[in-house]
NUGUGU-421185 format. One record per residue (C-alpha): x, y, z. Coordinates in steps of 0.05 Angstrom, whole numbers, plus 5000, padded with zeros to 4 digits. Example, Ala and Ser with C-alpha at 12.3 -4.5 7.8 and 13.67 -1.06 7.14 Angstrom:
524649105156 527349795143 
This chain:
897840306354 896240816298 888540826310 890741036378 895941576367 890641696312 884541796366 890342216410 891742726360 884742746342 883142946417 889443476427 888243826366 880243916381 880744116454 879244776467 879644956389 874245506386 876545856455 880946356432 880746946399 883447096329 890847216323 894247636270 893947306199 888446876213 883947596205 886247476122 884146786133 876847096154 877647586098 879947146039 874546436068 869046936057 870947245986 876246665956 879446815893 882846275847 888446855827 890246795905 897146505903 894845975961 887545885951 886245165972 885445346040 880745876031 876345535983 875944946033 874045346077 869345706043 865545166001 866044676059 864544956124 862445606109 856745246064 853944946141 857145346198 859346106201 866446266191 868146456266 873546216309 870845476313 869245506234 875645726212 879445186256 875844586238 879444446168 886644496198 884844126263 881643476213 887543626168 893343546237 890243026260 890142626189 897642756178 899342256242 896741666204 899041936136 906542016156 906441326186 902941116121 908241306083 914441316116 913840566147 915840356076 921940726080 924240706147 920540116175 914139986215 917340206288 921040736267 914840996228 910540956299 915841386331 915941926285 907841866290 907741896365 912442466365 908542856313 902242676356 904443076414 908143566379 907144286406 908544646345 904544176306 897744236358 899744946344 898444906268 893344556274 888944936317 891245496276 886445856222 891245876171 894445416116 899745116146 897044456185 895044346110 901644456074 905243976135 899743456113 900943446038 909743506053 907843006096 906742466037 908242795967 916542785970 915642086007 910841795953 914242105899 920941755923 917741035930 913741095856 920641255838 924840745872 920340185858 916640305795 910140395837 905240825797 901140915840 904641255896 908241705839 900241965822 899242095903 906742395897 904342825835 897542965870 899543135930 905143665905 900144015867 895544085926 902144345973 903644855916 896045065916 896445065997 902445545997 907845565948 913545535994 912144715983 915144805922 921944885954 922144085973 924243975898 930244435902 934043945942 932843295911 933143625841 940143935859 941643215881 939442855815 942743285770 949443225807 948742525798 946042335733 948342925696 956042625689 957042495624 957641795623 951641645674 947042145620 948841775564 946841145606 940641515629 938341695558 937741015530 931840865578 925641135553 922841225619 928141675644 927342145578 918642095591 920642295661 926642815651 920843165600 915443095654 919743475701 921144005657 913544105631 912744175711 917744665725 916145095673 909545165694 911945215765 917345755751 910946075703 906446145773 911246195829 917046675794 911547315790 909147145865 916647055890 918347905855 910248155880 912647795959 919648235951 917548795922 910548815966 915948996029 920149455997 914149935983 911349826041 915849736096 914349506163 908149176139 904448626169 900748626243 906148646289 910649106326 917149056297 923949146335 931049446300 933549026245 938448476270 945748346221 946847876176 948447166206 944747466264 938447466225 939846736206 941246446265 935746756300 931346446248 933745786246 934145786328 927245996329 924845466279 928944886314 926345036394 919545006366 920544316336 923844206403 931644056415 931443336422 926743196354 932143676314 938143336337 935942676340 932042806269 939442876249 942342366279 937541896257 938342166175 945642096180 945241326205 940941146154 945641456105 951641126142 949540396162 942540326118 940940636057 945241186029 941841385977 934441546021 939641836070 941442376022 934542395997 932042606060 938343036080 936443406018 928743536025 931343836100 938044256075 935744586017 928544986043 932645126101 938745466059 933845836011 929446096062 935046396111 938746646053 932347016025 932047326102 937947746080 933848076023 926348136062 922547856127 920547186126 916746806183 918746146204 912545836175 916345776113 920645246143 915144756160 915344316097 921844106124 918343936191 916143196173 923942966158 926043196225 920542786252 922342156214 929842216226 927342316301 923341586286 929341246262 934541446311 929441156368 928140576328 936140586330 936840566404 931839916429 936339506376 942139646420 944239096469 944539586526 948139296595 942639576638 936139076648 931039116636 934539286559 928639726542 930140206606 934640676577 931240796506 925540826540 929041346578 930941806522 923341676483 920242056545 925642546540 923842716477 916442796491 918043246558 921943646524 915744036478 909943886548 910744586579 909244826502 903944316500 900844426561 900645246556 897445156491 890644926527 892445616572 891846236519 892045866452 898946136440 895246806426 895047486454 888347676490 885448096443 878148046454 879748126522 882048756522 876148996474 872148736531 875549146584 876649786531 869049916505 866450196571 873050666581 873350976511 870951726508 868351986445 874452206401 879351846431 884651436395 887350746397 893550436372 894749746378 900449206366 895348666312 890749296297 886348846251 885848336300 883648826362 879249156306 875248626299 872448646367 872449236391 866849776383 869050426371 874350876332 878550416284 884150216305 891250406289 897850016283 903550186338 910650286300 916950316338 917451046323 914251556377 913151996318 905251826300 903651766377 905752466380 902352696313 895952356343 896152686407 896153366377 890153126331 886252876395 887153626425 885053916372 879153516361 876853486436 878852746447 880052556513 885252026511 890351606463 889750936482 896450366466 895649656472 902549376470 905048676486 909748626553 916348406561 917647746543 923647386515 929647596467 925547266397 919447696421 919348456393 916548766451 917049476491 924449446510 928350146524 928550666472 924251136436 917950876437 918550516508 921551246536 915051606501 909651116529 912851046595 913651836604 906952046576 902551466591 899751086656 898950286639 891850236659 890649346654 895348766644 890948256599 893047516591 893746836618 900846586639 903845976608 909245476632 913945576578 918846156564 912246566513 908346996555 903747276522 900947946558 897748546534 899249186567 893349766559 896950536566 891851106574 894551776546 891952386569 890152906512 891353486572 898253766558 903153626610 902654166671 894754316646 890654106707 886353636680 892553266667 891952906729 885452786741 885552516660 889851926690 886651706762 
């Protein structure tokens, strides 16, 4: 059964994985596979990259994809590696088959970033760590250790799957009478001083890059690639997060994640239950409470992702034990497993439409011919649309109408003929997009849209790319017309 979800994965996560153009971050990917520095605060990835495909294929679309495609497909096995000694060998092939079709997760993966990686290694280390714990197994404690360091080196936002269980721990053995019980075994002192040793040097790397990450958006804010819309309230914010986070691991894999966490704690083992309650609750907390202070992306809830997904194995596992009245007994759990897969297909399906990626190239394609010496473009991803297109460099669209307008009066003066927006379209509510207001008002009363670029989907993202063509000719100066025909 695993050598087939195995092959599966292995299939979705290659498909189509060099069709699609660049997408926002994956530009620094390019950027930091070609030059990789060891002071980078996630450079595992990069070097990877750059050592290991870049030493025998160049670093294009396909290049940069290959590593987190291998590394998707290789966390299927790995999770039902794992987690079949905690959780048992059926429940462990549930959580694998859902992880095998798993939208988000063929996302990562064909994704030229880190994250596919980071999923792999939270995928074993907190697991492995837990069993060399539980049962004296040394060896899975050295994978546990291993692994951990790699997740740090992939992103530090692995580290946060300590914060729970360590909150946990000391809770528990801290009481005065279990620490004076604890202290008489030498391997709990050898191990209490290991942890420290390790969180020093954590705290020593990760402190610095937690102050640089806050301080980085205070100087600069509105950073980044992408339009952004007003700033939503607290608790808004949160929930906004967390909703987003949730409908991309799908509904039914959240709640029954749950679910199946909560039994285990109630009818099998408490202590794993509130092991695993505690890897999920804590990353989750932290992150949405450091949302109040500066943007984060959902991204940094994905080493969570792989408890969800084995609380989602045990609460199927769960239901074909029942003795359920209607034959055959397997009908209804049965039922619910293809529930849970139909419930992330549209995603699936739509990502074999546009990649889950905006159409940059595309509209490079289409803009080349049009653009008049002098003329401007701004751009929603500027780096991205950048690296295709052929001409003046391109700018980043704010929500502000303020530098269109500054830019129009430049491209008058210089003898430009046009100011050029590429915008995404109207979407869905957790998609910043032109929506009334300032900017939408300026566009729409200045501009004509000139191409709609983008292949639908059959989920609720719709990724489109609108092109505006500005006239420089002032409103009521004759060549204002013929500018826009």
């Amino acid at each position: 059964m695993i050598v087939g979800l195995t092959a599966l994965a292995l299939a979705l996560r290659f498909w189509r994985l060099g069709d699609w153009n660049f997408e926002a971050t994956e530009i620094f990917t390019l950027r930091d596979s070609l030059n990789p520095r060891w002071g980078n605060p996630r450079p595992l990835g990069y070097l990877f990259n750059h050592y290991l495909v870049g030493t025998v294929r160049p670093l294009d679309e396909l290049g940069l994809r290959l590593l987190p495609a291998l590394f998707g497909a290789l966390t299927v096995p790995a999770l039902y590696l794992v987690s079949r000694r905690l959780i048992g060998t059926r429940a462990a092939l549930f959580g694998a088959l859902l992880l095998s079709v798993s939208g988000q997760h063929v996302f990562y993966s064909q994704f030229a970033r880190y994250w596919s990686l980071v999923f792999l290694f939270s995928a074993i280390s907190p697991f492995a760590l837990y069993l060399g714990v539980r049962n004296g197994d040394r060896r899975a404690l050295i994978v546990g250790l291993v692994t951990a360091l790699l997740a740090v080196l992939a992103h530090p936002v692995s580290i946060l799957l300590v914060g729970g269980p360590a909150i946990w721990m000391a809770l528990t053995y801290l009481r005065p009478r279990r620490l004076r019980e604890a202290l008489r075994d030498k391997r709990f002192v050898w191990g209490a001083a290991l942890a420290v040793v390790v969180g020093a040097v954590v705290a020593t790397r990760m402190l610095p890059f937690f102050q640089d990450w806050i301080s980085m958006h205070d100087k600069n804010p509105g950073m980044g690639q992408f339009l952004l819309g007003p700033k939503k309230g607290h608790g808004v914010k949160q929930l906004v997060l967390l909703a987003a986070y949730f409908e991309s691991l799908t509904w039914p894999v959240v709640l029954g994640g749950a679910v199946g966490v909560y039994l285990l704690w109630r009818q099998r083992d408490r202590t794993l239950g509130l092991f695993l309650g505690s890897l999920a609750v804590f990353p989750l907390v932290f992150i949405a409470l450091v949302s109040v202070r500066t943007p984060v992306s959902t991204f940094y809830l994905l080493p969570t992702a792989p408890v969800f997904f084995l609380g989602a194995g045990v609460f199927l596992d769960r239901l074909f034990q029942i003795e359920w009245t209607p034959r055959p007994r397997w009908l209804v759990p049965s039922t619910i497993l293809v529930l849970f897969i139909i419930a992330g297909a549209p995603t699936l399906a739509s990502q074999y439409r546009n990649g889950r990626r905006f159409d940059f190239r595309g509209v490079a394609r289409w803009l080349e011919p049009r653009l008049s010496r002098g003329d401007i473009v701004y751009s929603d991803q500027p780096m991205v649309l950048d690296h295709y297109l052929e001409g003046p460099q391109v700018q980043k669209i704010r929500r502000e109408p303020a530098p269109l307008q500054e830019a129009m009066t430049e491209l008058r003066q210089s003898g430009g003929k046009a100011l050029w927006i590429v915008a995404p379209a109207p979407a869905h509510a957790l998609r910043t997009n032109l929506k009334a207001g300032g900017l939408a008002d300026w566009i729409y009363g200045t501009c004509q849209m000139r191409n709609t670029v983008g292949t639908g989907r059959l989920d609720f993202r719709q990724q489109y790319l609108q092109v505006y063509r500005c006239p420089a000719a002032a409103p009521g100066d004759s060549g204002a017309a013929s500018a826009g025909r």
